[in-house]
LOLORO-484446 format. One record per residue: residue number from 1; residue in three letters; x negated, y negated, z negated of N, C-alpha, C in turn. Coordinates in steps of 0.2 Angstrom, whole numbers, plus 2048, in hexadecimal, padded with zeros to 3 digits. Each point is the difference from the previous one (the first is absolute). Example, Ala and Ser with C-alpha at 12.3 -4.5 7.8 and 13.67 -1.06 7.14 Angstrom:
BEGIN
<rec><pos>1</pos><code>ALA</code><n_east>7BE</n_east><n_north>81C</n_north><n_up>7D9</n_up><ca_east>804</ca_east><ca_north>7FA</ca_north><ca_up>800</ca_up><c_east>7FC</c_east><c_north>7FA</c_north><c_up>800</c_up></rec>
<rec><pos>2</pos><code>SER</code><n_east>802</n_east><n_north>7FB</n_north><n_up>804</n_up><ca_east>7FC</ca_east><ca_north>7FA</ca_north><ca_up>7FF</ca_up><c_east>804</c_east><c_north>7FB</c_north><c_up>7FD</c_up></rec>
This chain:
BEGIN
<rec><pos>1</pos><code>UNK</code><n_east>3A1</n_east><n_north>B3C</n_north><n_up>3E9</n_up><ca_east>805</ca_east><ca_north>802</ca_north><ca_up>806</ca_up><c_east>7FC</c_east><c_north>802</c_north><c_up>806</c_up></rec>
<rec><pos>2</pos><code>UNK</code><n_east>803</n_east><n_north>806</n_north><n_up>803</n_up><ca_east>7F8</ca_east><ca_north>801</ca_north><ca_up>805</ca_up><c_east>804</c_east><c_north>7FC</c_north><c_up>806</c_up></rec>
<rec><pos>3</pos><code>UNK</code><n_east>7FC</n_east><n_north>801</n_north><n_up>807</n_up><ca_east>802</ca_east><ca_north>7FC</ca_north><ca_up>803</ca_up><c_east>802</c_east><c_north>803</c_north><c_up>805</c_up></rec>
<rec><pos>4</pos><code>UNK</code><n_east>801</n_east><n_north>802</n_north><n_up>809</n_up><ca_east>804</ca_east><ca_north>803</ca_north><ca_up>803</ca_up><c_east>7FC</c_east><c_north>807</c_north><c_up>802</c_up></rec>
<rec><pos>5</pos><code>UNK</code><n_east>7F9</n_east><n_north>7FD</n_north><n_up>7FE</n_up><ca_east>7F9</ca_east><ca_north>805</ca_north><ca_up>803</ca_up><c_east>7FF</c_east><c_north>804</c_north><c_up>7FA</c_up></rec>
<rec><pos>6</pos><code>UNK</code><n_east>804</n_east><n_north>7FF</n_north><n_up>7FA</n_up><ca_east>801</ca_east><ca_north>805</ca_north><ca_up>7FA</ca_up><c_east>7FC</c_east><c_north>7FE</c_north><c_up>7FB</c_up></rec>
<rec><pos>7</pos><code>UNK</code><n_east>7FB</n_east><n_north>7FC</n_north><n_up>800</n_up><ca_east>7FA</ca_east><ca_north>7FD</ca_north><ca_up>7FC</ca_up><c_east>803</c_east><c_north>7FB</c_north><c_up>7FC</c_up></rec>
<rec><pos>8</pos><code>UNK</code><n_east>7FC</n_east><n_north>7FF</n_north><n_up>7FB</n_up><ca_east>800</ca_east><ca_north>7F7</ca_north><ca_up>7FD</ca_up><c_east>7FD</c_east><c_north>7FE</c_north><c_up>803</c_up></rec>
<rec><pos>9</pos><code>UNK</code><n_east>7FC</n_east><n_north>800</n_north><n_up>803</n_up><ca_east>7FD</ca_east><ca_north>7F9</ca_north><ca_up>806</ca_up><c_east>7FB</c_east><c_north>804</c_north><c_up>805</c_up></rec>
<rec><pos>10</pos><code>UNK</code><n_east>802</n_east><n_north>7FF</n_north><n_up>805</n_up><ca_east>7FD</ca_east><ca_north>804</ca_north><ca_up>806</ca_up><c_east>7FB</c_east><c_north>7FB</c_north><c_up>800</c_up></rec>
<rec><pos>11</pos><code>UNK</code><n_east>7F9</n_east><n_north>800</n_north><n_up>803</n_up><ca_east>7F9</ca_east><ca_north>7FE</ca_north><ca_up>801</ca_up><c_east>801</c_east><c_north>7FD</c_north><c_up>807</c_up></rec>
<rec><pos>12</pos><code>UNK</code><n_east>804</n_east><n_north>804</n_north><n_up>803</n_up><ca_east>802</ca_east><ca_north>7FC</ca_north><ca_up>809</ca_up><c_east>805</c_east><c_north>7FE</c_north><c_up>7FF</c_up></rec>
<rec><pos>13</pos><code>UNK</code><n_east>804</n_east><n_north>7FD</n_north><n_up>7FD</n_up><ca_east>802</ca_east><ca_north>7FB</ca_north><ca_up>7FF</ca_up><c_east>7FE</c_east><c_north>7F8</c_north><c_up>7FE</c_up></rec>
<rec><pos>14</pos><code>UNK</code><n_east>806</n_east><n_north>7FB</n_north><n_up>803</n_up><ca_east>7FD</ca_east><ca_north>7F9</ca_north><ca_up>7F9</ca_up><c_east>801</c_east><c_north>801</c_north><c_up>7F9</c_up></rec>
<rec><pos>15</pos><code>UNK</code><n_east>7FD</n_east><n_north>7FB</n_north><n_up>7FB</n_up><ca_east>800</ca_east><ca_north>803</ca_north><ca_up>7F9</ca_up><c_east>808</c_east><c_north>7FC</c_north><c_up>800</c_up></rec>
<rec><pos>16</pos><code>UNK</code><n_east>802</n_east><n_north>805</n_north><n_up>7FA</n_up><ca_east>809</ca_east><ca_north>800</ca_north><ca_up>7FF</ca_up><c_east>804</c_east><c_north>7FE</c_north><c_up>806</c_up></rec>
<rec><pos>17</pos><code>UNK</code><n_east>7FF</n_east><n_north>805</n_north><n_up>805</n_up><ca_east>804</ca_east><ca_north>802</ca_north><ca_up>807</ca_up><c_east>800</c_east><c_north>805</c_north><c_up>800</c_up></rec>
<rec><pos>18</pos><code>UNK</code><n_east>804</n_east><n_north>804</n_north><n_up>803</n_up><ca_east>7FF</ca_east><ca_north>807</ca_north><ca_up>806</ca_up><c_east>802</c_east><c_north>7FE</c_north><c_up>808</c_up></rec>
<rec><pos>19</pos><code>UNK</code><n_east>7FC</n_east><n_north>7F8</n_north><n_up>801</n_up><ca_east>7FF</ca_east><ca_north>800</ca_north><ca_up>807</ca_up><c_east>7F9</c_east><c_north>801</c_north><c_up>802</c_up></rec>
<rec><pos>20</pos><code>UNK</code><n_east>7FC</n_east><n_north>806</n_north><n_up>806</n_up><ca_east>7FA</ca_east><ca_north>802</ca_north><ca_up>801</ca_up><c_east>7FC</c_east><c_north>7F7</c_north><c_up>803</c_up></rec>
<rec><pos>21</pos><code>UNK</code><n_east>7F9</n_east><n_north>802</n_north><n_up>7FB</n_up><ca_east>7FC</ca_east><ca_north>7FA</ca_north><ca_up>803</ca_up><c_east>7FF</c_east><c_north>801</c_north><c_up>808</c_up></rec>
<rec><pos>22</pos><code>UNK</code><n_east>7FF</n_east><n_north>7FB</n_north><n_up>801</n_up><ca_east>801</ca_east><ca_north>7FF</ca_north><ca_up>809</ca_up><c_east>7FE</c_east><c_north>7FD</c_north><c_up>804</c_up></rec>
<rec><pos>23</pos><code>UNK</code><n_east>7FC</n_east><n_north>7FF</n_north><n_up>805</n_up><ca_east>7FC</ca_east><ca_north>7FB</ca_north><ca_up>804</ca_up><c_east>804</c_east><c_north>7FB</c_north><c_up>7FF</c_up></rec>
<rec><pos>24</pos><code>UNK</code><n_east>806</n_east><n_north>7FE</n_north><n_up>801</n_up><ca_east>804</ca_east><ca_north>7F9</ca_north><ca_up>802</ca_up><c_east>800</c_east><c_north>7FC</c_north><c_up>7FA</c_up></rec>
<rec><pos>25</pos><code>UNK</code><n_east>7FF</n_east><n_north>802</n_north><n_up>7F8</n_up><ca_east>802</ca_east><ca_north>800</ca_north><ca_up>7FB</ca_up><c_east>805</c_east><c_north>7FD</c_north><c_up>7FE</c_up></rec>
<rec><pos>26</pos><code>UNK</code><n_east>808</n_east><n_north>805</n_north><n_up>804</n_up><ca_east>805</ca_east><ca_north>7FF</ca_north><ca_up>7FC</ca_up><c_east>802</c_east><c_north>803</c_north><c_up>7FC</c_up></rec>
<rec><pos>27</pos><code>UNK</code><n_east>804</n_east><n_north>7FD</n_north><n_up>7F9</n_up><ca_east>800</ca_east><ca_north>804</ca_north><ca_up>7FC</ca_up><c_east>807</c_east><c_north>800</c_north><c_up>800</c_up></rec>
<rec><pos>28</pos><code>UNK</code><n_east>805</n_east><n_north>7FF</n_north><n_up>805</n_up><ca_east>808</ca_east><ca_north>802</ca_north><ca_up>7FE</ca_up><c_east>801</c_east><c_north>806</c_north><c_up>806</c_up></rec>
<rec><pos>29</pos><code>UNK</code><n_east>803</n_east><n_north>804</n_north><n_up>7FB</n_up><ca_east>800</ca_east><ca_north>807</ca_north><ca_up>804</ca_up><c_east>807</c_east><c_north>801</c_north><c_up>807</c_up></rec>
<rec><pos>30</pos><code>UNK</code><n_east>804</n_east><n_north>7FA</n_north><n_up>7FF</n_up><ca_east>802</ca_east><ca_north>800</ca_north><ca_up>807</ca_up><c_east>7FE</c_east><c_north>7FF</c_north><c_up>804</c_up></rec>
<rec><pos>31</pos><code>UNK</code><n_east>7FA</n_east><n_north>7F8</n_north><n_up>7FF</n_up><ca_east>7FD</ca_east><ca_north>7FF</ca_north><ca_up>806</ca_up><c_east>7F9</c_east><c_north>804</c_north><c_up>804</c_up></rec>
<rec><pos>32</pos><code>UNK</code><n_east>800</n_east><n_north>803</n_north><n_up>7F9</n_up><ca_east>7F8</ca_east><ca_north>804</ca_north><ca_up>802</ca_up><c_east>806</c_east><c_north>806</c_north><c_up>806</c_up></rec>
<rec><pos>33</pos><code>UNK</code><n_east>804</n_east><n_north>803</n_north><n_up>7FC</n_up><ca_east>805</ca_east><ca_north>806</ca_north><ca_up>805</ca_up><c_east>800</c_east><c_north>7FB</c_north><c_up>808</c_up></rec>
<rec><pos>34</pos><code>UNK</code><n_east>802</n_east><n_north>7F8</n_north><n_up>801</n_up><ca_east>800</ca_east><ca_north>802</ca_north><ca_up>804</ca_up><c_east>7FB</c_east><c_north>7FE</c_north><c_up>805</c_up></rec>
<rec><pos>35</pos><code>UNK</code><n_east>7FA</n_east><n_north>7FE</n_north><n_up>7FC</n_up><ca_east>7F8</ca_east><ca_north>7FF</ca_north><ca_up>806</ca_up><c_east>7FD</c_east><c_north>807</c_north><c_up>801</c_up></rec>
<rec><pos>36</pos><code>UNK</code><n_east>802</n_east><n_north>805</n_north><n_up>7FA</n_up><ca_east>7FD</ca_east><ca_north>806</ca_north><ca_up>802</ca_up><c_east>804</c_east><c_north>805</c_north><c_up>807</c_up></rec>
<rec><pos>37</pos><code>UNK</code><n_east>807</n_east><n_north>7FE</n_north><n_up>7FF</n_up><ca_east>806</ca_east><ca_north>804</ca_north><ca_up>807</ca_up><c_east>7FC</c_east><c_north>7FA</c_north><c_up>806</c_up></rec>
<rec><pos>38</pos><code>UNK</code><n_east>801</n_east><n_north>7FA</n_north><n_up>7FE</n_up><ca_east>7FD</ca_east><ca_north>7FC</ca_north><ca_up>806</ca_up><c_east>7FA</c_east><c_north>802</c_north><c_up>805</c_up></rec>
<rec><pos>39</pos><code>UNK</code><n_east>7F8</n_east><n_north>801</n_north><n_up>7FB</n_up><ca_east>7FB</ca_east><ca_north>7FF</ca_north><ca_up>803</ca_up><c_east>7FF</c_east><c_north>80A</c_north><c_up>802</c_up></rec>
<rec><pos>40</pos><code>UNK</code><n_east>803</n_east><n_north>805</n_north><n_up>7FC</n_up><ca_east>800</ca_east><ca_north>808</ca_north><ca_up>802</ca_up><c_east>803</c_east><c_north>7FD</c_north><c_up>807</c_up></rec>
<rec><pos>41</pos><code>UNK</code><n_east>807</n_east><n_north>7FE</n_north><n_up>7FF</n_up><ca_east>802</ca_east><ca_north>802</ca_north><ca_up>808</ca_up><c_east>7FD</c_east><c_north>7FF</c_north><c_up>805</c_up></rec>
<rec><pos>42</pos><code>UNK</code><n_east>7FC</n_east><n_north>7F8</n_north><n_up>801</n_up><ca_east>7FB</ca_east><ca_north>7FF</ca_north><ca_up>804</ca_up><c_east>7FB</c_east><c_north>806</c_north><c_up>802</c_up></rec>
<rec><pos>43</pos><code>UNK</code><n_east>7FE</n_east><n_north>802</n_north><n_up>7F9</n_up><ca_east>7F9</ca_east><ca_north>805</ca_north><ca_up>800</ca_up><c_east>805</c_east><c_north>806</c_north><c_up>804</c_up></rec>
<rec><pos>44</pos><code>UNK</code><n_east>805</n_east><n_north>801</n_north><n_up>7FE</n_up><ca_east>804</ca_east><ca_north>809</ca_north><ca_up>804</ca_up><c_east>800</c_east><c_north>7FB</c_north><c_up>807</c_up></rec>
<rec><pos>45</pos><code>UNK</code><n_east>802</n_east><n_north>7FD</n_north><n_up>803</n_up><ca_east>802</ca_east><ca_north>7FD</ca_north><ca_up>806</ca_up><c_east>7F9</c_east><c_north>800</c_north><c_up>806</c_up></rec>
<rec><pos>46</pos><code>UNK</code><n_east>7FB</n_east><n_north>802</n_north><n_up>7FD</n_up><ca_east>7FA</ca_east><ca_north>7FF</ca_north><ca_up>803</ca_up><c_east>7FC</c_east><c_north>807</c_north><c_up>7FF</c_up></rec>
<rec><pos>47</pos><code>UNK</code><n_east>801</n_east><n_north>805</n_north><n_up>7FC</n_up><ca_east>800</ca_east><ca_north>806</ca_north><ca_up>7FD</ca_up><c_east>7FF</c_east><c_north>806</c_north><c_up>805</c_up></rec>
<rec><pos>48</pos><code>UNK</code><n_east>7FB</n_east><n_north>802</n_north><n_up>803</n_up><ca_east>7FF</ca_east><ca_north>804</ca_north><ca_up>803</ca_up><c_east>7FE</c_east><c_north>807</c_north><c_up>7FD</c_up></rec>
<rec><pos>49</pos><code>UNK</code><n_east>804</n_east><n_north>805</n_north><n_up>801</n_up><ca_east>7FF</ca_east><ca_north>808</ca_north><ca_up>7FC</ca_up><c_east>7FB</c_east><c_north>803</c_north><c_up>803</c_up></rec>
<rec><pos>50</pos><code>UNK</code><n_east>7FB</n_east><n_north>805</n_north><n_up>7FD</n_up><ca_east>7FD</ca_east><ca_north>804</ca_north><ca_up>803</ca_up><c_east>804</c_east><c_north>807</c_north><c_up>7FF</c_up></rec>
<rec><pos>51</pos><code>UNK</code><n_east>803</n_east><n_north>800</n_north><n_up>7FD</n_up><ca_east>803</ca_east><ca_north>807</ca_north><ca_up>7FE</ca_up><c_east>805</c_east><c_north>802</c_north><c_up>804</c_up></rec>
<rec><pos>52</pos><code>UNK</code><n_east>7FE</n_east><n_north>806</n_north><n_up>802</n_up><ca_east>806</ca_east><ca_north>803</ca_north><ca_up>803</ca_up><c_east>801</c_east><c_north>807</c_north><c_up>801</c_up></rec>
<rec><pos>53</pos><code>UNK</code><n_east>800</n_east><n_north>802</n_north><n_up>7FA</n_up><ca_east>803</ca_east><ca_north>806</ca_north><ca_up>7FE</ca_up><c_east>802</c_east><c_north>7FD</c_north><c_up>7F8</c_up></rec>
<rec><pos>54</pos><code>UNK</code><n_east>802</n_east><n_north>807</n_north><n_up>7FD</n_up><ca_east>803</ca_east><ca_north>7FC</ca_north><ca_up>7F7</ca_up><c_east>7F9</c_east><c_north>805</c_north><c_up>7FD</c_up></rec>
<rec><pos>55</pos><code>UNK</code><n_east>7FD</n_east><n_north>805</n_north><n_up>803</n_up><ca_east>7F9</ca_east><ca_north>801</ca_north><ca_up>7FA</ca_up><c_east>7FB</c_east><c_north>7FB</c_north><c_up>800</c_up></rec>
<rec><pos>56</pos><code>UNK</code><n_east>801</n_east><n_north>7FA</n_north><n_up>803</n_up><ca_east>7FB</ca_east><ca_north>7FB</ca_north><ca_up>7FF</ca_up><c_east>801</c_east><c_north>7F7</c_north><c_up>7FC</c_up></rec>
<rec><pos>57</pos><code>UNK</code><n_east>808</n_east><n_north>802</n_north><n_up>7FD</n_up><ca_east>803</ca_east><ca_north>7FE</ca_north><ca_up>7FC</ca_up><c_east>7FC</c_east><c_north>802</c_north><c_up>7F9</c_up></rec>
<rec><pos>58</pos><code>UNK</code><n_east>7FB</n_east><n_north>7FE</n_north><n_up>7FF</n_up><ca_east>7FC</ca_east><ca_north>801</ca_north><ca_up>7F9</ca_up><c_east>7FF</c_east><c_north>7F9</c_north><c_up>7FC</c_up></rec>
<rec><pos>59</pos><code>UNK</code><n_east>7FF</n_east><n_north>804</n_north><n_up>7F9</n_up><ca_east>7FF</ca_east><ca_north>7F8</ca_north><ca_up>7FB</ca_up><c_east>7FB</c_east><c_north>7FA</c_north><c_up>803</c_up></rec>
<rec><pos>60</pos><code>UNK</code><n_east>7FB</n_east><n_north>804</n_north><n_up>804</n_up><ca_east>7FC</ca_east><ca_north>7FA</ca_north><ca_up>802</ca_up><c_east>803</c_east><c_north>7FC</c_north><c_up>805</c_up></rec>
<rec><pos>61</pos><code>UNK</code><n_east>803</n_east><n_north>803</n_north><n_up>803</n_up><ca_east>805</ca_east><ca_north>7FB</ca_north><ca_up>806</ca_up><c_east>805</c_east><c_north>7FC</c_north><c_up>7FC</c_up></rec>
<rec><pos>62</pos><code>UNK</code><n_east>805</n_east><n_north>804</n_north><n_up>7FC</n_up><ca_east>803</ca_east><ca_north>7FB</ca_north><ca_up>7FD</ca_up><c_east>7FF</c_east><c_north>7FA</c_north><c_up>7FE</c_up></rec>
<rec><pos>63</pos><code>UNK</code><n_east>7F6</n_east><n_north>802</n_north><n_up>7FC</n_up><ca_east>7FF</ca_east><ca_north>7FA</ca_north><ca_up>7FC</ca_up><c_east>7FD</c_east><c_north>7FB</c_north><c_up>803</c_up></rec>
<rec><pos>64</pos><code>UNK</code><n_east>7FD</n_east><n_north>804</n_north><n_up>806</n_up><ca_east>7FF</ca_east><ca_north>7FA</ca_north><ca_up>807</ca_up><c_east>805</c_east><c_north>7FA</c_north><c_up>802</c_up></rec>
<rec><pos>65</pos><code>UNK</code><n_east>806</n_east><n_north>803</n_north><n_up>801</n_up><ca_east>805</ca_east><ca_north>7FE</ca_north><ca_up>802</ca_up><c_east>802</c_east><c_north>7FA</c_north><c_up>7FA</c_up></rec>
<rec><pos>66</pos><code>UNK</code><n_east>800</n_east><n_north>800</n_north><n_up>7FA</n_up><ca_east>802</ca_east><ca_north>7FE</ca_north><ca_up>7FC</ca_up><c_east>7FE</c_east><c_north>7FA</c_north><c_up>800</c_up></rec>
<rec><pos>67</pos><code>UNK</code><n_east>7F8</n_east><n_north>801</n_north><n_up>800</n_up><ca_east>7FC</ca_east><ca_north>7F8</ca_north><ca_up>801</ca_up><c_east>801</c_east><c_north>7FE</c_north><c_up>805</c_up></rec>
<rec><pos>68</pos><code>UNK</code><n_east>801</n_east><n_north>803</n_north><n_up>806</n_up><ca_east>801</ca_east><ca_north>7FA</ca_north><ca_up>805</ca_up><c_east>809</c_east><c_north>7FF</c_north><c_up>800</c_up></rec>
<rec><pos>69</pos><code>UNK</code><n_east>803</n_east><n_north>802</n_north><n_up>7FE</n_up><ca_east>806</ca_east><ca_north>7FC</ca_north><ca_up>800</ca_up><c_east>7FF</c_east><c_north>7FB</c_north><c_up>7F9</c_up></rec>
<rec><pos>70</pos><code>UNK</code><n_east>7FF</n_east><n_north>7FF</n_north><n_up>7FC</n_up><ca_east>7FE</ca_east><ca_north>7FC</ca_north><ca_up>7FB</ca_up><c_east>7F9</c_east><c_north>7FC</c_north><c_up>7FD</c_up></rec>
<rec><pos>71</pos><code>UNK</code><n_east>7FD</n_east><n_north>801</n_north><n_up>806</n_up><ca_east>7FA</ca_east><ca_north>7FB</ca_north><ca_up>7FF</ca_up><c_east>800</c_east><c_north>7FA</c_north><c_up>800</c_up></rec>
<rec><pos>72</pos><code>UNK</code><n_east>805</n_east><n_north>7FC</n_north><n_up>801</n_up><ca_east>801</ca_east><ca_north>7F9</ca_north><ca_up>800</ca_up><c_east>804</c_east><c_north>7FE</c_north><c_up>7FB</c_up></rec>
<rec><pos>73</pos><code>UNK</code><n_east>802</n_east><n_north>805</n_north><n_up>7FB</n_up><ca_east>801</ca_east><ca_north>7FE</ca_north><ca_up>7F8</ca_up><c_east>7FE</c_east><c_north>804</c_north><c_up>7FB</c_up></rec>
<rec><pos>74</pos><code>UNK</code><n_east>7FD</n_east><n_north>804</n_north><n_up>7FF</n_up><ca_east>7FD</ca_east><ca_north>804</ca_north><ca_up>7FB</ca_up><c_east>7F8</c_east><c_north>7FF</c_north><c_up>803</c_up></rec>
<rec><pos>75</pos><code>UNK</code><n_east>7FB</n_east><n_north>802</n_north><n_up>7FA</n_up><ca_east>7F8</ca_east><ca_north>801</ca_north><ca_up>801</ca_up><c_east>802</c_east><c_north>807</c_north><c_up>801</c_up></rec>
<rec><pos>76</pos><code>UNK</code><n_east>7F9</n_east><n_north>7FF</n_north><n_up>801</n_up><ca_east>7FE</ca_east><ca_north>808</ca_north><ca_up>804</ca_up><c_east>801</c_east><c_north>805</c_north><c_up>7FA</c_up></rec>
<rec><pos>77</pos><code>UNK</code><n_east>7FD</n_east><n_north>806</n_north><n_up>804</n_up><ca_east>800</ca_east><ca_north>806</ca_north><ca_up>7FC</ca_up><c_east>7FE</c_east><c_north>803</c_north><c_up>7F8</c_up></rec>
<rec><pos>78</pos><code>UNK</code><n_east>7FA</n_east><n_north>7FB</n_north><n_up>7FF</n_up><ca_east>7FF</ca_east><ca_north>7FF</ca_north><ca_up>7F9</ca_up><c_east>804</c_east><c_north>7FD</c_north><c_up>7FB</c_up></rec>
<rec><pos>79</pos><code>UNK</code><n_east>804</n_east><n_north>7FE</n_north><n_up>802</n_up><ca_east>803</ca_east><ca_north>7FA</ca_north><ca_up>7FD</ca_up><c_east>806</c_east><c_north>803</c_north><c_up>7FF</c_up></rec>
<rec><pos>80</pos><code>UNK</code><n_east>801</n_east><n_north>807</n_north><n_up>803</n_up><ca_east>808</ca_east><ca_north>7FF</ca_north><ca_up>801</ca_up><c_east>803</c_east><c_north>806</c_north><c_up>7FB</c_up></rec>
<rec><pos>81</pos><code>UNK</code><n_east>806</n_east><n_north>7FF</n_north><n_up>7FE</n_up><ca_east>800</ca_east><ca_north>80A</ca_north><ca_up>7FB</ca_up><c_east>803</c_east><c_north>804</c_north><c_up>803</c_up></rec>
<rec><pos>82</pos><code>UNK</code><n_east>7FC</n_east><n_north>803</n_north><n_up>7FB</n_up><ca_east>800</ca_east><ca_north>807</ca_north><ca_up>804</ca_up><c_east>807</c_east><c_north>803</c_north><c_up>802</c_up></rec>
<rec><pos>83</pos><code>UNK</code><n_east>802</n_east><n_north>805</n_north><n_up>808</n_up><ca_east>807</ca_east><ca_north>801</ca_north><ca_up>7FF</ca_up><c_east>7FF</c_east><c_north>808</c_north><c_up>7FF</c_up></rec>
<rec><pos>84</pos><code>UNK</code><n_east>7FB</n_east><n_north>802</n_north><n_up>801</n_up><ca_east>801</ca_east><ca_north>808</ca_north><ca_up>7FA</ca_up><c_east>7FD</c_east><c_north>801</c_north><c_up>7FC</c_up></rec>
């Protein structure tokens, strides 16, 4: 049966889960949803944009943006999959 990520077992997940491995290492996926809503909003609340037009909204921003709103439950960028 695959799992929500489409796979028989994602590699960034735990084994026989599809909750993503995680700095906290929790492995229930309510509690993980809510240390990740918790610790992003601390990161957004502190979040300073350089951007100020929308042609500067590019992939490397986004994915700027991603790590720092999730650095305090996900590994870094090698660690993470890919989102294109």
């Amino acid at each position: 049966m695959r799992d929500k990520y489409g796979v028989l077992h994602d590699v960034y997940c735990y084994p026989d889960s599809d909750v993503l491995i995680n700095l906290l290492n929790i492995k229930d996926a309510d509690q993980l949803a809510e240390a990740e809503a918790a610790f992003s909003a601390a990161r957004y609340r502190n979040y300073q944009s350089t951007v100020t037009s929308l042609d500067q909204l590019t992939l490397a921003h986004l994915q700027q943006l991603h790590h720092y709103l999730f650095q305090d439950v996900y590994y870094g960028e090698d660690s993470c999959a890919p989102l294109i």
